[in-house]
C-alpha positions as CSV (number, residue, x, y, z in Angstrom):
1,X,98.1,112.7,83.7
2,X,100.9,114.7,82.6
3,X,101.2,115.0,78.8
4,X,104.5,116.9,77.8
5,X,107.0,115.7,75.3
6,X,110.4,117.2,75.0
7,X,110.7,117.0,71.1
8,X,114.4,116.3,69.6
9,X,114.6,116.0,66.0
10,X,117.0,117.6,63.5
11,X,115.1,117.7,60.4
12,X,112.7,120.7,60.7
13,X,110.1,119.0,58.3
14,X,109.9,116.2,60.4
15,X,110.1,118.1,63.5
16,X,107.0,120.0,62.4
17,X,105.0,117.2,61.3
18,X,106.0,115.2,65.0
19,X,104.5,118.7,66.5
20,X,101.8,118.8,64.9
21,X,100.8,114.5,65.3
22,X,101.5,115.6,69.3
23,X,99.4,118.5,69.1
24,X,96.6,116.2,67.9
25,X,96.9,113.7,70.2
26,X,96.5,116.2,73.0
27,X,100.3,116.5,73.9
28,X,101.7,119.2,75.0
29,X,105.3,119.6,72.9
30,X,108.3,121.4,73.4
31,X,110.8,121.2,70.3
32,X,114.8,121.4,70.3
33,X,116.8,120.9,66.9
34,X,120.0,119.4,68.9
35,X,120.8,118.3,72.0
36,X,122.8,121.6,72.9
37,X,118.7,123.4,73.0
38,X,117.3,120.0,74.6
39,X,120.2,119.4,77.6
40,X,119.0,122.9,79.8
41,X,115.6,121.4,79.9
42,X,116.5,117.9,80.9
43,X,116.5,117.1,84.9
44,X,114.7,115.7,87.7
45,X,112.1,118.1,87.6
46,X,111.1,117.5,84.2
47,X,107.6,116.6,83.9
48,X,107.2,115.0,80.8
49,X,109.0,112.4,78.9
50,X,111.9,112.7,75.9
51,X,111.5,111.5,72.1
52,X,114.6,112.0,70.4
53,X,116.2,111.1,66.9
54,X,119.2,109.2,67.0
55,X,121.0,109.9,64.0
56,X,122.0,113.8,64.8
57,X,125.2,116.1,64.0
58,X,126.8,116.7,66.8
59,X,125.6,115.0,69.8
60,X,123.5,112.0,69.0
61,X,121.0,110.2,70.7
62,X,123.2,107.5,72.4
63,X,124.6,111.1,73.9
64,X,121.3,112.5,75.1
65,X,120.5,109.1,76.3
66,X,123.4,108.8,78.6
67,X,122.9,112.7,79.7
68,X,119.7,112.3,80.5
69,X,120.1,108.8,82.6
70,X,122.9,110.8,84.6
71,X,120.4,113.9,85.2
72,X,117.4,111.1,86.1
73,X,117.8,107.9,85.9
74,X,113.9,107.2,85.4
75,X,113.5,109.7,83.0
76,X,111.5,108.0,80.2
77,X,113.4,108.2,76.4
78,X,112.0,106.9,73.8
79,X,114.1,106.8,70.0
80,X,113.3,107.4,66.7
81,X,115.2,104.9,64.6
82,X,115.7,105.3,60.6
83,X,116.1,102.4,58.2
84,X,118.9,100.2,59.3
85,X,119.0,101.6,62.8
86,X,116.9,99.2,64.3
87,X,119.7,97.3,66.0
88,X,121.5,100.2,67.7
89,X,117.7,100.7,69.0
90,X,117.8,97.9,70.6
91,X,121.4,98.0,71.7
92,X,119.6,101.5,73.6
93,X,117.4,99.6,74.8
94,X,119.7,97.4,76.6
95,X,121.3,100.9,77.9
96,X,117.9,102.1,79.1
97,X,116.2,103.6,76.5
98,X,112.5,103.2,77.2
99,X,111.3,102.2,73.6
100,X,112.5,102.6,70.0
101,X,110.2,103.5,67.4
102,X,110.8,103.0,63.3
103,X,110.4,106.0,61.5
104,X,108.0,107.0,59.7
105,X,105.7,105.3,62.7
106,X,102.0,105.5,62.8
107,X,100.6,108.2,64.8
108,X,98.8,105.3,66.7
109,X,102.1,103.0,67.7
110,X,103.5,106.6,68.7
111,X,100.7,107.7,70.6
112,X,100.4,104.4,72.4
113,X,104.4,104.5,73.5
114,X,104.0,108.2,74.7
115,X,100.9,107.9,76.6
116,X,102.8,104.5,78.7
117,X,105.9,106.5,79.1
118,X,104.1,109.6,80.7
119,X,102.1,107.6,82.8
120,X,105.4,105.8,84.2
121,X,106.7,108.9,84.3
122,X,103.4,110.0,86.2
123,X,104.2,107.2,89.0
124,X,107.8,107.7,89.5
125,X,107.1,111.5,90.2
126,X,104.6,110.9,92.1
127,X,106.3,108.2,94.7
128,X,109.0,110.7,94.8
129,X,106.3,113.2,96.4
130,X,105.4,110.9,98.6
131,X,108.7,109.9,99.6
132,X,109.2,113.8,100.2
133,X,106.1,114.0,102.5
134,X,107.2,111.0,104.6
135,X,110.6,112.7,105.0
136,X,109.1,116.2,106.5
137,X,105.9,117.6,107.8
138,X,104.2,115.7,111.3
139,X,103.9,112.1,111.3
140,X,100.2,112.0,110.5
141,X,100.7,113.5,107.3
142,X,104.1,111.4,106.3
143,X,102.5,107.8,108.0
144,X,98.9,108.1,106.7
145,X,97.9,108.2,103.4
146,X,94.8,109.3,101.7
147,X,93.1,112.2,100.3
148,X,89.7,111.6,101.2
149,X,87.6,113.8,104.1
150,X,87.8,110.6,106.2
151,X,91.4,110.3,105.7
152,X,92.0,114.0,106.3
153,X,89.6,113.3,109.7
154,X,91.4,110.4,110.7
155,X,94.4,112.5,111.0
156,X,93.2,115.5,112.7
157,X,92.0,112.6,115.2
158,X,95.6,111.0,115.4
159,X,96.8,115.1,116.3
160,X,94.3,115.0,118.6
161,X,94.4,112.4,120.5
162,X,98.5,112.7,120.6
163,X,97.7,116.1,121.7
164,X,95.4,115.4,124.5
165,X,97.9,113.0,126.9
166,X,95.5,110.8,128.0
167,X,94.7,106.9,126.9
168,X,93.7,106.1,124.0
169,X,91.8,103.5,122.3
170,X,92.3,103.0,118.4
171,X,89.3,101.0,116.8
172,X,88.8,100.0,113.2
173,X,87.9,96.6,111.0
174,X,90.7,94.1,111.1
175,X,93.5,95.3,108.7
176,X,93.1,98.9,109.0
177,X,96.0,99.5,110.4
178,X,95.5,100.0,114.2
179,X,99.3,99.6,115.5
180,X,100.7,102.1,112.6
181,X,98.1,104.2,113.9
182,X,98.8,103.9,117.6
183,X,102.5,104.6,116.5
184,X,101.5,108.1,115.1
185,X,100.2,108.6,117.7
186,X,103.1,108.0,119.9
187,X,105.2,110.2,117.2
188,X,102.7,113.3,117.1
189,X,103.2,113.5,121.2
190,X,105.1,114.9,123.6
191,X,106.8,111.2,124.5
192,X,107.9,110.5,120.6
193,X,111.8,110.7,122.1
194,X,110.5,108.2,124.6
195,X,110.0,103.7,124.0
196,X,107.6,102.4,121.8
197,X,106.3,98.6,122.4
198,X,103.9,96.9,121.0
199,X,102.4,94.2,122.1
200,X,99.0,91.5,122.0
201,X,97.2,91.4,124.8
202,X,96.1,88.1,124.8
203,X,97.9,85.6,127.8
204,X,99.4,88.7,129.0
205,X,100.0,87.8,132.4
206,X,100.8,90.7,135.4
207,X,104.3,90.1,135.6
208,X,104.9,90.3,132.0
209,X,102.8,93.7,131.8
210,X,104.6,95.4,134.7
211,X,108.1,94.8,132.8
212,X,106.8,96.0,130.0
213,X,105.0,99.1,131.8
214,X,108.2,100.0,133.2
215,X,110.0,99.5,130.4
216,X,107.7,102.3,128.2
217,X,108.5,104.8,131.4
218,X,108.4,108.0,129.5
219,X,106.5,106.8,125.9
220,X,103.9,104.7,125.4
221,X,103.3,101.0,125.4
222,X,100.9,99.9,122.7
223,X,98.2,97.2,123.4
224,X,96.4,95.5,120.7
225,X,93.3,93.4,121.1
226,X,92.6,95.1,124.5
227,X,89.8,92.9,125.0
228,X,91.6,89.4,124.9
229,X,93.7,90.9,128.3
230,X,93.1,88.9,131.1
231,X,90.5,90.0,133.8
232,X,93.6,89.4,136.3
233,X,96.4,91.7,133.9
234,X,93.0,94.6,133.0
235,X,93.1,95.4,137.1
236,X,96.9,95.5,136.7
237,X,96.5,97.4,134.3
238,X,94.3,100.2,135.8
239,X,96.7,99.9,138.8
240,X,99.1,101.2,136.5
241,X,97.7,103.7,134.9
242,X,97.0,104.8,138.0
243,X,100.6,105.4,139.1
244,X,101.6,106.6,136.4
245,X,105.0,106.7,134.1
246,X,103.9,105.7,130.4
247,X,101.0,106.1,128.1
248,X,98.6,103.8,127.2
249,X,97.3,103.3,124.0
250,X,94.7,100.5,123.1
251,X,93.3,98.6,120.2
252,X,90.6,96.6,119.2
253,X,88.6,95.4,116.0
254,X,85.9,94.2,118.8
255,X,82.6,95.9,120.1
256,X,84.2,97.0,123.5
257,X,81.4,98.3,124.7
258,X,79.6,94.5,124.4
259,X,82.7,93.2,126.6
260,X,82.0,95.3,129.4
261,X,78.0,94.1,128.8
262,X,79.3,90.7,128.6
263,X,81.3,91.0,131.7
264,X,84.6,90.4,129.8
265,X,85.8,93.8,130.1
266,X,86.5,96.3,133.3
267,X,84.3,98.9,132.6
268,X,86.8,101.0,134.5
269,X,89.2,100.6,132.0
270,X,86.9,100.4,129.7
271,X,86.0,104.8,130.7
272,X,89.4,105.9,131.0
273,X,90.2,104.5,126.8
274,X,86.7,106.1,126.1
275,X,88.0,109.0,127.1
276,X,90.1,109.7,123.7
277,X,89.0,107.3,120.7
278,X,90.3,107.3,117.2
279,X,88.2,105.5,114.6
280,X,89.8,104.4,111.3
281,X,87.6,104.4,108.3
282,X,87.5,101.0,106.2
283,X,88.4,101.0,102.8
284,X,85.0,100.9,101.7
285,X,84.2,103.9,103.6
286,X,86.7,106.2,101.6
287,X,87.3,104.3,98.2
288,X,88.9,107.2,96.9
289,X,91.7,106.5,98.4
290,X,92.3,103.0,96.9
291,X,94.5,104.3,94.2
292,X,96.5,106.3,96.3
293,X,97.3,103.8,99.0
294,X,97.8,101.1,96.2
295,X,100.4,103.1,94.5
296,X,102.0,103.6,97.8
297,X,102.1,100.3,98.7
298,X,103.4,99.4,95.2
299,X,106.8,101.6,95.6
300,X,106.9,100.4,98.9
301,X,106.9,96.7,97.5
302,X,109.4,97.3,94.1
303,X,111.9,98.8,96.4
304,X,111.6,96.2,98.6
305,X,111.9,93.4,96.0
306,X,114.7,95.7,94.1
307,X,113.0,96.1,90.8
308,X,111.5,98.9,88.4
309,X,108.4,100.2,90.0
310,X,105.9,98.7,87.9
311,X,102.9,100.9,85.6
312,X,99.1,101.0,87.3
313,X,97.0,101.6,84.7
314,X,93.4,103.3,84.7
315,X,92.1,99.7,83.8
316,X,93.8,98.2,87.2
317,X,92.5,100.9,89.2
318,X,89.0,100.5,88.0
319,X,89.4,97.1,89.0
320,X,90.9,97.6,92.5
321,X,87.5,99.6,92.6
322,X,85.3,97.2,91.8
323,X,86.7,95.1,94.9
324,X,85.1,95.0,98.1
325,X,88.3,94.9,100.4
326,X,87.3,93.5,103.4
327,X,90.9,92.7,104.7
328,X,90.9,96.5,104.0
329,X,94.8,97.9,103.9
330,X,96.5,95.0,104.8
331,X,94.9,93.4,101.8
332,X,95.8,96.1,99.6
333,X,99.3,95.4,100.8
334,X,99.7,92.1,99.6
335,X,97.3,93.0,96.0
336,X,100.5,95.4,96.0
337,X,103.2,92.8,96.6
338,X,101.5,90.2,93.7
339,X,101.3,92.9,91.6
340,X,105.0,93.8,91.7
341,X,106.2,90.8,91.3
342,X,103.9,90.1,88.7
343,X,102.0,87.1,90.4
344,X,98.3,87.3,89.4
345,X,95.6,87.8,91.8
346,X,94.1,84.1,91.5
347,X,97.2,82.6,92.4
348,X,96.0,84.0,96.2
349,X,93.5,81.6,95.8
350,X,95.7,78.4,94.0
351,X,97.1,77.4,98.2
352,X,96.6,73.9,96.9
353,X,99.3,73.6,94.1
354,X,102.0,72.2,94.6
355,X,105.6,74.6,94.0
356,X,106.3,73.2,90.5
357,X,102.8,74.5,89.0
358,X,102.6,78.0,90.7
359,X,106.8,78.6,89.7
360,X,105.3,77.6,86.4
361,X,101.8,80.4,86.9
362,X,104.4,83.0,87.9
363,X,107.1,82.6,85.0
364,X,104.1,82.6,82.9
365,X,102.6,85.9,84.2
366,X,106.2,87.6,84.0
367,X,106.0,86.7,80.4
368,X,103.0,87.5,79.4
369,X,103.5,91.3,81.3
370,X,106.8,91.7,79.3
371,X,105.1,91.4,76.5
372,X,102.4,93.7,77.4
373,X,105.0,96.3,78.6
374,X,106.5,96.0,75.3
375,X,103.5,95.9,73.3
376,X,104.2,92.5,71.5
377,X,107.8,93.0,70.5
378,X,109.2,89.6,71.6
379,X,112.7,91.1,71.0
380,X,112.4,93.7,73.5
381,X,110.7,92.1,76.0
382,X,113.4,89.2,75.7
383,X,116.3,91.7,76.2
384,X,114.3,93.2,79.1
385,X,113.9,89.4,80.9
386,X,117.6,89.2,79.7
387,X,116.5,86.0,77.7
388,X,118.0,84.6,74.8
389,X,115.7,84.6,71.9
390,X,115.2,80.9,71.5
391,X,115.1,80.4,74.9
392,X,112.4,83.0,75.2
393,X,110.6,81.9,71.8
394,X,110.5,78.2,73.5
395,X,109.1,79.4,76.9
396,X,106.3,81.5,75.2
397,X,105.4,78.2,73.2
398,X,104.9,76.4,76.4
399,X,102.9,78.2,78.0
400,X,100.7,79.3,74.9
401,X,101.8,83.1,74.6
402,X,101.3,84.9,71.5
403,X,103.0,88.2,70.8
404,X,100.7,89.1,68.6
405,X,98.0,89.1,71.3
406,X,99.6,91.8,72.6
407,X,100.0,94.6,69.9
């Protein structure tokens, strides 16, 4: 994790002391007496995290605040407050400060706001790198995710197999991904400016797989499930393939090899998808990558949902560890989507409540995580649910919260 604080405090005694409680904590400090030294070092590039004074000559806080909201508007800034200043903290707060602190604060309480505002700043640069790699470099490498050998082999596969021109048959366990997959595909080829369709193959019926045969003329029509198709549609099929005019590209979650046994499945078209195979890894197979698809998936979901992309901590990554996943990336996905909107994980399994009682489990968890973001300060984690305070105060005695429990 990243570990560097941008240090802005006026008093040189108490700038040296901060230095030196940083330096023994293990972060890495750079110190500026105004904001004039601080504002060349402030931008979207910054990797680290600002802890400022508020009461300066000159340009105060409030100003450095706003400066560095217009350089990056998720750049972490956390306030030392004197005596008295504790409401203008707050006021900063409500102006997108990330935390105040009281001065003189404990090494521990400052320690403890640092280390959560480098780790969201950890996140936020790190979706941002991702959002860079989706936006250049071939498909495989924007579209699949993982750092992993097996995720690294699963794309050299997809260039592969888009390389090669011929069928292909994507296989993995159900909620690998197959269809993103067989899309990458389609993009790393030479028919990625042609149609993309995807469809399931089961009741396809001839007429209904001609249309859609012509209609790929020039790309690639995507089958899922290739061994529900119809004995009737799999002889159209090879008919087509045959003549020609779009790509095929097949999945399955299913032992193909067992249909054609079975009789289920042409083995003619069976040999022609054998031909080029891609094989995606389950999530057990490569749990390494866990963390890195869930944070994924968790920017993916906040921007979707319009809020803050929320902190994964080491603790919540041990535990998406300890988990089997055998829904594999499509589970992860919706772990993800709970997670940003703050539902807990044994709500998935509460289908038999009525709405009343899991509104009730969801205001609940939103509570009890703003007063874990906020470390027990009911005040700030009000102003962040944009509460008033006896409304707030009233909610947390329903439900049994304690801020205390969360300091």
């Amino acid at each position: 994790m990243i570990g560097r604080i941008l240090m802005v405090e006026d008093d040189p005694a108490v700038r040296e002391a901060l230095a030196q409680t940083l330096a023994l904590a293990g972060f890495e400090s750079i110190a500026a007496g105004s904001f004039v030294e601080a504002k060349d070092r402030i931008g979207p590039g910054f990797e680290g995290v600002i802890l400022s004074d508020i009461r300066m000559p000159g340009r105060d806080g409030f100003h450095l605040l706003d400066y560095a909201q217009a350089q990056d508007a998720d750049l972490p800034v956390i306030l030392l407050t004197g005596e008295g200043d504790i409401p203008m903290a707050v006021r900063a707060i409500g102006k997108g400060a990330f935390d105040f602190l009281e001065k003189p604060c404990s090494p521990a309480d400052l320690t403890a706001v640092l280390t959560r505002a480098l780790r969201t700043r950890a996140l936020v640069l790190e979706n941002r790198r991702l959002k860079a790699q989706l936006e250049t470099g071939d498909p495989a490498s924007r579209m699949l995710f993982g750092q992993s050998a097996r995720a690294e082999a699963l794309r050299a596969a997809v260039r592969a197999a888009a390389r090669a021109g011929t069928e292909v048959l994507v296989c993995g366990p159900p909620g690998s991904g197959i269809s993103k997959v067989a899309e990458v595909i389609h993009l790393s080829s030479d028919r990625s400016k042609g149609p993309f369709d995807k469809r399931g193959s089961a009741g396809l019926g001839r007429e209904a797989l001609e249309a859609l045969w012509q209609g790929c003329a020039g790309g690639t029509l995507f089958l899922d499930e290739i061994g529900a198709l119809p004995h009737d549609t799999q002889l159209a099929l090879v008919d087509a393939l045959d003549r020609g005019g779009a790509r095929l590209v097949a999945g399955s979650t299913q032992d193909l090899a067992r249909a054609v046994r079975e009789g289920t499945l042409s083995s003619e078209l069976f040999y022609r998808l054998e031909v080029a195979q891609v094989r995606i890894p389950s999530l057990a197979e490569r749990p390494e990558d866990i963390p890195v698809l869930f944070r994924h998936y968790v920017a993916q979901a906040a921007e979707q949902a319009g809020v803050p992309v929320p902190e994964v901590t080491p603790d919540h990554e041990a535990a998406l560890l300890a988990q089997d996943w055998p829904g594999n990336a499509r589970a992860l996905m919706s772990s993800a989507m709970r997670f940003v909107l703050g539902i807990p994980e044994e709500l998935a399994q509460t289908r038999d409540l009525g709405l009343a009682e899991q509104l009730a489990q969801v205001e609940r968890a939103l509570l009890a995580a703003a007063l874990a973001r906020h470390e027990g300060r009911a005040a700030q984690a009000a102003l962040a649910l944009k509460l008033p305070r006896k409304t707030f105060y009233d909610k947390l005695a329903r439900y049994g919260l304690k801020p205390e429990d969360y300091r």
